[in-house]
C-alpha positions, 0 to 999 in steps of 0.5 A: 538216907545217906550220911551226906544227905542227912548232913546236909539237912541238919547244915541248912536250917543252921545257915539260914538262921545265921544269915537272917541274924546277921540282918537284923542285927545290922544298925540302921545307920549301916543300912545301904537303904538308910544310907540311899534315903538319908542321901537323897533327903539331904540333896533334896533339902540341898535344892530347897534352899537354894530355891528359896535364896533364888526366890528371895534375891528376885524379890529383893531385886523387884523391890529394889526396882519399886524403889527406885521408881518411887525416888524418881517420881518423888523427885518430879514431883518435888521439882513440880512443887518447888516451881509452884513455890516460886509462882505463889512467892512472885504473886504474894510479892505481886499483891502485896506491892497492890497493896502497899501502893493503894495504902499509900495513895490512900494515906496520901503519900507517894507510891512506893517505887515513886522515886526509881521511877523518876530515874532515867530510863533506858530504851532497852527497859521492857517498859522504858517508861515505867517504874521498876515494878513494871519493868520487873514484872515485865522481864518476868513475863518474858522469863515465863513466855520463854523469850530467855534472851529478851528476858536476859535483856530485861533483868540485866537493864533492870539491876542497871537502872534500879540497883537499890530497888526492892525487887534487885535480888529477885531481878539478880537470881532469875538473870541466873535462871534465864541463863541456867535454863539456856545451859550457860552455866558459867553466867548462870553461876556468877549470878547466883553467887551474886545473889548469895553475896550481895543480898545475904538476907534475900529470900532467894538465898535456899534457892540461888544456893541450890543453883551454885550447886546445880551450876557446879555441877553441870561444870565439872566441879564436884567439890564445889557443888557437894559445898552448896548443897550441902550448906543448902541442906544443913542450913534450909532443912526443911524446904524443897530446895533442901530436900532437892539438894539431897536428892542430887548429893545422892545422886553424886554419891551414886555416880562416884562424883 
């Protein structure tokens, strides 16, 4: 055996050894592969989290969605039930003008509403010989057949002939509605502030009030539509016309106004 071949031999096994220890004795946060794992965890774990936002901002939009619906269709609803509202006040009123009338033909009285039906009547009443019941009930009707001219007529002829009748608030708030509804806001709200002025303890005031703010609104004046609604809100809390004026301040509030 030569001297450089036995050299060789002995040299070897020293060299393999060296390197093998080196390996073991890397730490594994140096590990290349530790490294590449590590890594690839992190950008996995990455992806998951905007993932899971991604999933949570779609919900959120989806139920905001749900919502929203469910605010539009609460407030048809509340507009359903606040037009029943105004049909059982007008039919107790109806009744109980029966009903005081039978108790004073009964007790041998005068019928109420005798003494405005001796008043001269104009032809351009609904009924320009009767009393102002009759001619209320009467412009009434045409109100709800949706003749708003004839009904205009009617009302206004009413609170002419019959200014202190029992029934001139009423007559005075659905003169406004008969306007309203034709989108003739400007005499729409003349009518309902007259009713807030002139008929304080009206029952028509939640409503006529509701209407100023509507009226207002339709027109342009946002300050003074929040002013009714408000007062509608903090004074009436717990009527429909209440819960449709916050409704429509919401609104408001929503569209910058």
């Amino acid at each position: 055996m030569t001297p450089t071949r036995f050299l060789l031999r002995t040299l070897v096994p020293f060299a393999v050894c060296a390197v093998l220890s080196g390996c073991v004795s890397t730490p594994p946060e140096e590990d290349p592969v530790v490294q590449k794992l590590t890594e690839l965890d992190g950008r996995l774990l990455r992806i998951e989290r905007v993932l899971a936002n991604q999933s949570l901002l779609d919900l959120s939009q989806r139920i905001e969605a749900v919502n929203a619906e469910v605010r539009t269709l609460r407030g048809q609803l509340d507009e359903v039930q606040h037009g029943l509202t105004r049909t059982q006040e007008q039919q107790r009123e109806m009744y109980g003008d029966v009903d005081r009338r039978l108790a004073a033909i009964e007790g041998g009285g005068a019928p109420v509403g005798a003494g405005s039906a001796a008043r001269p009547a104009s032809d351009r009443l609904p009924i320009p010989q009767g009393d102002d019941r009759a001619n209320y009930q009467a412009a009434f009707d045409l109100l709800k057949d949706g003749k708003y001219s004839e009904a205009i007529g009617g009302f206004s002829q009413f609170l002419s002939t019959f200014p202190t009748s029992a029934l001139a608030d009423n007559a005075q708030y659905w003169l406004g509605e008969a306007h309203y509804v034709t989108r003739q806001f400007p005499e729409a709200l003349r009518h309902f502030r007259t009713v807030v002025e002139k008929y304080p303890d009206s029952r028509k005031i939640p409503d006529a009030l509701l209407k100023i703010g509507y009226c207002n609104y339709e027109l342009k004046n946002y300050a003074e539509a929040r002013s009714a609604l408000g007062q509608v809100v903090s004074r009436f809390g717990d009527t429909t016309a209440a819960r449709l004026a916050s409704q429509r301040l919401s609104k408001m509030e929503g569209e910058g106004r």
